[in-house]
C-alpha positions as CSV (number, residue, x, y, z in Angstrom):
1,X,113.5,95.9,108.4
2,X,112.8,93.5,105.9
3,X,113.7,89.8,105.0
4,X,115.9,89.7,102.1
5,X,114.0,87.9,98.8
6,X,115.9,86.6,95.7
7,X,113.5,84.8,92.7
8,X,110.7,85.1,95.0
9,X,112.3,83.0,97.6
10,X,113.9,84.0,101.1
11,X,117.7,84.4,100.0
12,X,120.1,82.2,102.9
13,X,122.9,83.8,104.9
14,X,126.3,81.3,104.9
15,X,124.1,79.3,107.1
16,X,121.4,78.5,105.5
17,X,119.2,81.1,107.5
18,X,116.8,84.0,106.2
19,X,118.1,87.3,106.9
20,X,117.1,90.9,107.0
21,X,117.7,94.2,105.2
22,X,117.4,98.1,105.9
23,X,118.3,101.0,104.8
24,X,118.0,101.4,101.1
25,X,118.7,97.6,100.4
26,X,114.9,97.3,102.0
27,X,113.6,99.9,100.1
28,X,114.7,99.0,96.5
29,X,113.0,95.4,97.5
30,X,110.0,97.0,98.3
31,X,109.9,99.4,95.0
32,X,110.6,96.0,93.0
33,X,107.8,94.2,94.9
34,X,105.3,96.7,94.4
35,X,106.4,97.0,90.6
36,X,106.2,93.2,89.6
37,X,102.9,92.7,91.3
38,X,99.7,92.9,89.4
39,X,97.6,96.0,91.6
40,X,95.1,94.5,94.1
41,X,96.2,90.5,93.7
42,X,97.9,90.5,97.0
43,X,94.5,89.9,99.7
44,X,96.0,92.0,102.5
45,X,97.0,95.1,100.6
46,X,94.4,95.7,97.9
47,X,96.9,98.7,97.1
48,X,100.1,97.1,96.6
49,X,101.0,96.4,93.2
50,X,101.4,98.0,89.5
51,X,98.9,98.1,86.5
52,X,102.3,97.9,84.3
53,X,100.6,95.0,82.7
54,X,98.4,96.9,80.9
55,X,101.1,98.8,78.7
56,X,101.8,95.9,77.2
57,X,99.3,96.4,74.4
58,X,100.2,100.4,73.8
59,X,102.6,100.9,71.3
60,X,102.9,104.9,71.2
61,X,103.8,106.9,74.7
62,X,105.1,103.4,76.5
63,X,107.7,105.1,78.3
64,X,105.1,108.3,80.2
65,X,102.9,105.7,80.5
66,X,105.0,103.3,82.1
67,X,106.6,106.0,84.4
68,X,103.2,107.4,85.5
69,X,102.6,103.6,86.4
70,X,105.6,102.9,88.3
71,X,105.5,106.2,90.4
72,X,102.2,105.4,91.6
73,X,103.3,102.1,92.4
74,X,106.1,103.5,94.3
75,X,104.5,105.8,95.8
76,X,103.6,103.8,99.2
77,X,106.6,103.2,99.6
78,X,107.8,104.9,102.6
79,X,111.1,107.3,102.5
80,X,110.9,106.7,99.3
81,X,112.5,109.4,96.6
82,X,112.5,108.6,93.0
83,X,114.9,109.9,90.4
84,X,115.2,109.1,86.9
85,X,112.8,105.9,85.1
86,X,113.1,104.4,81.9
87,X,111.1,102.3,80.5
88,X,111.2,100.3,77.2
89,X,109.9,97.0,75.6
90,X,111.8,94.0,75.2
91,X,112.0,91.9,72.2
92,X,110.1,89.2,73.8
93,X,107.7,92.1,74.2
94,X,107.9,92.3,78.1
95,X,108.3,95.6,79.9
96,X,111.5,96.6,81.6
97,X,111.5,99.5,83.4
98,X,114.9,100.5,85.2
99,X,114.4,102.8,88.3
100,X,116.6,105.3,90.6
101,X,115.7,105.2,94.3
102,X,117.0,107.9,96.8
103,X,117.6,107.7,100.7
104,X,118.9,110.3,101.9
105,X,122.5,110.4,100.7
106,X,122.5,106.7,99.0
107,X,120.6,106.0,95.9
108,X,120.6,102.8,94.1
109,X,119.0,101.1,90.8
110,X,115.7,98.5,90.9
111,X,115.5,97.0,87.6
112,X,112.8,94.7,86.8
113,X,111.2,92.9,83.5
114,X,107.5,92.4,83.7
């Protein structure tokens, strides 16, 4: 169990209230999380995060590059099955990488724009 996030702030229930999410809901937050986070920023998990940042710069091979990035990212992520990633560059040169995530039977899409 998680609490739901939307733009980095706790989203609201129809009362104005945090609330939580499981199931695959939780884990496509966490994949996102751990994707949009610079690697070793956060103080209590020196872990958590990506080094997608520094594609940025690489013209050739962005998309193996990225996907390497992103698994190992991912890869703390508990239950976690990944399927397909693609990865490309924006015009406003940012790095969005579209990712499938399996639990058990369910599998849903985290996309994010670094």
């Amino acid at each position: 169990m998680d609490t739901a996030l939307l733009n980095g702030e706790f989203a609201l229930d129809s009362r104005g209230m945090p609330y939580l999410i499981t199931g695959l809901a939780e884990l496509m937050q966490r994949a996102a999380i751990s994707l949009k986070m610079k690697r070793a920023s956060f103080v209590y998990s020196r872990n958590l995060g990506s080094e997608l940042e520094s594609i940025k710069d690489v013209e050739d091979a962005v998309h193996s590059r990225a996907e390497l990035l992103a698994r190992e990212a991912v890869a703390d992520v508990p239950q976690t099955s990944l399927g397909a990633i693609k990865a490309s560059i924006t015009d406003e040169g940012k790095i969005k990488i579209s990712l499938e995530i399996k639990l058990k039977d369910e599998s849903g899409v985290v996309e994010v724009i670094i």
